[in-house]
C-alpha positions in Angstrom: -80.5 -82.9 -73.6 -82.5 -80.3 -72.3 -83.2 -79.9 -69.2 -87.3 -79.6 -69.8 -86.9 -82.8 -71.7 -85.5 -85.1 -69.6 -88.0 -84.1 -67.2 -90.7 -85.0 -69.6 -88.9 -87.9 -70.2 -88.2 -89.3 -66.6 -92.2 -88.4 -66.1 -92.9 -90.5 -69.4 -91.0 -93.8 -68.0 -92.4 -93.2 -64.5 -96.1 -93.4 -65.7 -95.8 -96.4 -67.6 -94.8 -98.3 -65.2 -91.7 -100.2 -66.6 -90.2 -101.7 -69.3 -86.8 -103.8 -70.7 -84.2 -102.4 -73.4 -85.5 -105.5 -75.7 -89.1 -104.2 -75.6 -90.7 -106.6 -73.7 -93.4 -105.1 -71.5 -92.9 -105.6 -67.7 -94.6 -105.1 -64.0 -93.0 -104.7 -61.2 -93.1 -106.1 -57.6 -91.3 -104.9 -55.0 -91.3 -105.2 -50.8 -90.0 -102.2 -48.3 -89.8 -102.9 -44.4 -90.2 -99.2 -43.8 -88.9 -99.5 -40.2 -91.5 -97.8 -37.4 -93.5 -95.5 -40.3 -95.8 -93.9 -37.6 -97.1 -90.2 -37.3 -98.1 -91.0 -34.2 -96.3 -92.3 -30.9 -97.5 -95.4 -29.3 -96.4 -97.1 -25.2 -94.2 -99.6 -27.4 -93.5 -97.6 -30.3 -92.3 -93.9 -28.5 -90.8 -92.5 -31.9 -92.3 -91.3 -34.7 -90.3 -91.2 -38.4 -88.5 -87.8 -38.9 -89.5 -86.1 -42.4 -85.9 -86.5 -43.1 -86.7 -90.4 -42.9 -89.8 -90.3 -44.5 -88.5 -88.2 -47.3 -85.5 -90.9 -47.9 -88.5 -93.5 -48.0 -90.7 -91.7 -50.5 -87.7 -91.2 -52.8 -86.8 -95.0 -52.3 -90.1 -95.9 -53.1 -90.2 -93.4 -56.4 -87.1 -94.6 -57.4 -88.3 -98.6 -57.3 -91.5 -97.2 -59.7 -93.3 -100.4 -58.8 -96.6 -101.2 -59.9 -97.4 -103.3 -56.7 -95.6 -102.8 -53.4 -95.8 -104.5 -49.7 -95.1 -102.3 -47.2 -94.1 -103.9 -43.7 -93.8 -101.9 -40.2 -96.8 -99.3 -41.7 -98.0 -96.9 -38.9 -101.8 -96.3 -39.5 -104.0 -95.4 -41.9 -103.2 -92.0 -41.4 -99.4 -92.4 -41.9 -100.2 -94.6 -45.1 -102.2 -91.7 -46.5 -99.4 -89.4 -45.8 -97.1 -91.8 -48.0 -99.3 -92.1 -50.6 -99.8 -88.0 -50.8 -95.9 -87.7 -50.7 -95.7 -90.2 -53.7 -98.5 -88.4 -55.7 -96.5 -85.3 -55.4 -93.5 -87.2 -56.6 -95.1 -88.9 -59.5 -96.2 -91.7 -58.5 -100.0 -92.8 -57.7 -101.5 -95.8 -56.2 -105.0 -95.8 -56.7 -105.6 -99.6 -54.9 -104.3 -100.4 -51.7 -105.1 -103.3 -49.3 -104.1 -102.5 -45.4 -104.1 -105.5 -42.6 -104.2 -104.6 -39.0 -103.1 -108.0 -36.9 -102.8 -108.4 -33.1 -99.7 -106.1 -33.1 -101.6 -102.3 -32.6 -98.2 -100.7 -33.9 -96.9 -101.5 -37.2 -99.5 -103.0 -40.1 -98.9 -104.5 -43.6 -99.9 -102.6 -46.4 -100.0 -103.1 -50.2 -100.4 -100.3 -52.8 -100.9 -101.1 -56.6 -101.3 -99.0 -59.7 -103.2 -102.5 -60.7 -106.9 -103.2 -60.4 -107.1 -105.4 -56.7 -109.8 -108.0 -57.3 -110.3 -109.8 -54.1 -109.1 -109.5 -50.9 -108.3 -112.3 -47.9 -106.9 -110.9 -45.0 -105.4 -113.5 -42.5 -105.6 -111.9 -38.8 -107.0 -114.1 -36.4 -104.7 -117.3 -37.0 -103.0 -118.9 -33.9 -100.8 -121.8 -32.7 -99.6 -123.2 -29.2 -96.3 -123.0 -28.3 -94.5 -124.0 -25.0 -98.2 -123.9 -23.4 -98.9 -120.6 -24.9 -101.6 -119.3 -27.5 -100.3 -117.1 -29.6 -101.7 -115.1 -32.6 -100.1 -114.2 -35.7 -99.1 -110.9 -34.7 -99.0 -108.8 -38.3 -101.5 -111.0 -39.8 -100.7 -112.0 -43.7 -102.1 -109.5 -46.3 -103.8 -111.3 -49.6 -104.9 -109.9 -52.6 -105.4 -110.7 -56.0 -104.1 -108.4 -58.3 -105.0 -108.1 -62.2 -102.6 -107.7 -65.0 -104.8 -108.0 -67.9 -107.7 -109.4 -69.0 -106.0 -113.0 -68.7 -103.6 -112.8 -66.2 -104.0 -112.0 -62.5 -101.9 -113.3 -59.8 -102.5 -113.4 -56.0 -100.0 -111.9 -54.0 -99.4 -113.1 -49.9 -97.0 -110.5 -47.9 -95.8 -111.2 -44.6 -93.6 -110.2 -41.6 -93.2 -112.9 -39.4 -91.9 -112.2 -36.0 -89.0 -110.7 -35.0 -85.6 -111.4 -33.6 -86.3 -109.8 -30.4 -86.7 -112.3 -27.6 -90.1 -112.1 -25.7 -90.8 -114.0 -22.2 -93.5 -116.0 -23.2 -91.8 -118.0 -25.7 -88.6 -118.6 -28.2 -88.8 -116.1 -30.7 -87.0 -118.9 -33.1 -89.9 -120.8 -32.4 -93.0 -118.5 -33.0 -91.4 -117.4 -36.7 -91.6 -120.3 -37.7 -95.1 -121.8 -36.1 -95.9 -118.4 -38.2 -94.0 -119.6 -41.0 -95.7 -122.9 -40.9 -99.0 -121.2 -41.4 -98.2 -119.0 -44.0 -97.1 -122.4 -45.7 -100.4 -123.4 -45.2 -101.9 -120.7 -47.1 -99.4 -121.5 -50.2 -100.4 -124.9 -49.8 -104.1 -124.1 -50.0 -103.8 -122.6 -53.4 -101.7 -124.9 -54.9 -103.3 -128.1 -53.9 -106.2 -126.4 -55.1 -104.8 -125.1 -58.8 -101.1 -126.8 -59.2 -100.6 -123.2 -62.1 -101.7 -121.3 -59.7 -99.6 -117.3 -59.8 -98.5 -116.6 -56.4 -96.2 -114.0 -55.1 -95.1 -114.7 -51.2 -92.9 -111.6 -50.1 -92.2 -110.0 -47.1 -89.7 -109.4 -44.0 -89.1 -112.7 -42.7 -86.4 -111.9 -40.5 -84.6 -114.9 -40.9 -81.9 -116.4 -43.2 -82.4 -119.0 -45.9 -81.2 -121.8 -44.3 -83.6 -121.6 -41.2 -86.0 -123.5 -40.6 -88.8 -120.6 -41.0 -87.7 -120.1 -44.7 -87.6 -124.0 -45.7 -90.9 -124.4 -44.5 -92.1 -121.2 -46.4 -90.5 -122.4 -49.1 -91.4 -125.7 -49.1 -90.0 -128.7 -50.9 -91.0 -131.1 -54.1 -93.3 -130.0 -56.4 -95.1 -127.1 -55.1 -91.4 -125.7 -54.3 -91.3 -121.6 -54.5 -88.1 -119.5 -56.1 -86.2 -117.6 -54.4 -85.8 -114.2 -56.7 -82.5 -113.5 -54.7 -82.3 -109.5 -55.5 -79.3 -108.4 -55.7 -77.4 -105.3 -56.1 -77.1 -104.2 -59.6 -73.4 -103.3 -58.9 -71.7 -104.9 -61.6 -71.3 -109.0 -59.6 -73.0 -110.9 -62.0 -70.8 -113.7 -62.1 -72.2 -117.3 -61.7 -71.0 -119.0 -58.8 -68.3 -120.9 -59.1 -69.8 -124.1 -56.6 -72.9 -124.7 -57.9 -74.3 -125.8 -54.8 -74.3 -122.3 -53.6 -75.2 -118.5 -54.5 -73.0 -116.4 -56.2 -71.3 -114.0 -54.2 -73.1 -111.0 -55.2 -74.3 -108.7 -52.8 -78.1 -109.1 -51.7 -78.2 -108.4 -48.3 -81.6 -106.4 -47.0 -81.1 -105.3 -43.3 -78.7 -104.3 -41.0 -79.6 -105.4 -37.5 -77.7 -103.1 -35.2 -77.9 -105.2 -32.2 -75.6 -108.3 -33.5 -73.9 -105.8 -35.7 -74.8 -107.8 -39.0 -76.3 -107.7 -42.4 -77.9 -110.6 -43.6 -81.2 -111.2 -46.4 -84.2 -111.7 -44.5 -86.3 -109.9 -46.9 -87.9 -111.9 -49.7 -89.6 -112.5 -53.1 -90.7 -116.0 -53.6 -92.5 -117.2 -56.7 -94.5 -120.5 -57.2 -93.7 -122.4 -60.1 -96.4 -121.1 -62.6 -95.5 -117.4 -61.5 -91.6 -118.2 -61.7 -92.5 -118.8 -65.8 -93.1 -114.8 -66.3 -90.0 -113.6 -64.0 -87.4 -111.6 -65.5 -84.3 -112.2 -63.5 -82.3 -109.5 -64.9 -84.8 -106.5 -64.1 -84.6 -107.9 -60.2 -82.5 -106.1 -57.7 -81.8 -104.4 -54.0 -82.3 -100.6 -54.7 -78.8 -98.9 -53.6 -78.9 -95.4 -52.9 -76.6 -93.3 -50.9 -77.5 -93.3 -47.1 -80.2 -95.9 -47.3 -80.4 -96.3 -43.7 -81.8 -93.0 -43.0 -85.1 -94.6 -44.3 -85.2 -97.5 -42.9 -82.7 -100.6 -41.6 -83.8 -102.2 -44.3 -83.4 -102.1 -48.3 -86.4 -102.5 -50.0 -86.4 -105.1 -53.0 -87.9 -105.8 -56.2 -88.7 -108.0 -59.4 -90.0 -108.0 -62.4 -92.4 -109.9 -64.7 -93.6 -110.2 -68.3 -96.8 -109.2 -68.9 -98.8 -111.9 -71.0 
């Protein structure tokens, strides 16, 4: 082929933002922990991303060709712009984006979409006592509603609950998941409100599944959400042979240098009425070679029928 053509052709597939060998017609979600994306130092936050690493995260990003994306550990507006400019050269525009600027100064959650954002509900100012303390959620939880057509929308809920780090005021285990707990809350609110209700809960959790963060974000019974579990497309597609686990592909998001581990902590949770439109086999950790000059994490992402 060509090499004019497949240019054309990679532009073509690029702008129409995605779609399955059988035909069906799809949209993507997807979440990136973009690991300290700042243009500007800050008394916490010293180092700004090299263009080497912000080049490795614009070509992650281009390479995902989502139609929606949360973006957690976002410098400022400025540094989003930047992003945004470096994707546009590449291909790929967002004309909608939602940014939420919590009690942490530092690092923000953002969320770009090539879809039409309808309504907005930032969450910054909730709090919770712990061990005598106040505390405030400190990224806040982004919410937007996004539209797909003119009969489906979906409302979409991205966090980053707090880290592993260990502060002095409290247990860390303990704030994630008083954090956790809210963001539950906010599920709850919808559901109880419209049991077919399309949500989308994604994020860095920075925990496992089996903590007690993620079962409460999860939740239990009725208004239970999926896991997606994205996993790399690397040829493990086998069922698991003990039902009462997870096959043993390979879906791991971070590496966290200090315990010298990888382990999933990034998510894509669906309720029950948005788990009707996923398309499990179009949902997968990007691989590309040196991911961790972009970021410690690997972003993730899934795929839905359009209806």
């Amino acid at each position: 082929m060509p090499k004019r053509t497949l240019v054309r052709l990679c532009t073509l597939v690029l702008a129409m933002g995605g779609f399955t060998l059988s035909g069906a017609e799809t949209f993507r979600v997807a979440t990136y922990n973009v690991e300290n994306y700042l243009d500007q130092p800050t008394e916490s936050r010293p180092h700004v991303k090299s263009p080497e690493a912000k080049t490795n995260v614009c070509n992650n990003i281009l390479a995902l060709n989502a139609d929606v994306l949360a973006l957690e550990e976002m410098g400022g507006t400025s540094a989003l712009s930047e992003l945004c400019d470096s994707l546009k050269t590449g291909g790929l525009v967002y004309t909608n984006w939602e940014f939420v600027s919590g009690m942490d100064t530092n690092i923000h959650i953002a969320v770009l979409s090539r879809l039409p954002i309808t309504a907005r509900q930032p969450h910054t100012n909730d709090v919770y006592l712990l061990d005598g303390h106040r505390f405030r959620v400190s990224r806040g939880f982004a919410e937007v509603e996004i539209r797909v057509t003119t009969n489906f929308t979906f409302t979409l809920i991205a966090a980053h609950l707090k880290s592993r780090r260990p502060v002095p005021e409290a247990d860390e285990a303990g704030q994630r998941l008083q954090e956790a707990r809210i963001l539950r809350g906010i599920i709850d609110a919808h559901l109880t409100n419209n049991p077919e209700a399309k949500l989308i809960v994604l994020g860095d959790f920075n925990d496992v599944k089996d903590s007690d963060a993620l079962k409460a974000v999860i939740g239990r019974g009725r208004f239970k959400l999926t896991d997606t579990r994205p996993a790399e497309r690397n040829g493990d597609n086998s069922p698991s042979q003990d039902t009462r686990f997870e096959p043993r592909n390979v879906a791991w998001t971070e590496y966290y240098s200090k315990e010298d581990i990888y382990s999933r902590v990034d998510y894509i949770l669906l309720s029950p009425a948005m788990a009707r439109d996923w398309v499990t086999n179009e949902t997968y950790a990007l691989t590309t070679p040196n991911w961790g000059l972009a970021s410690d994490h690997r972003p993730i992402v899934a795929a839905f029928e359009k209806k």
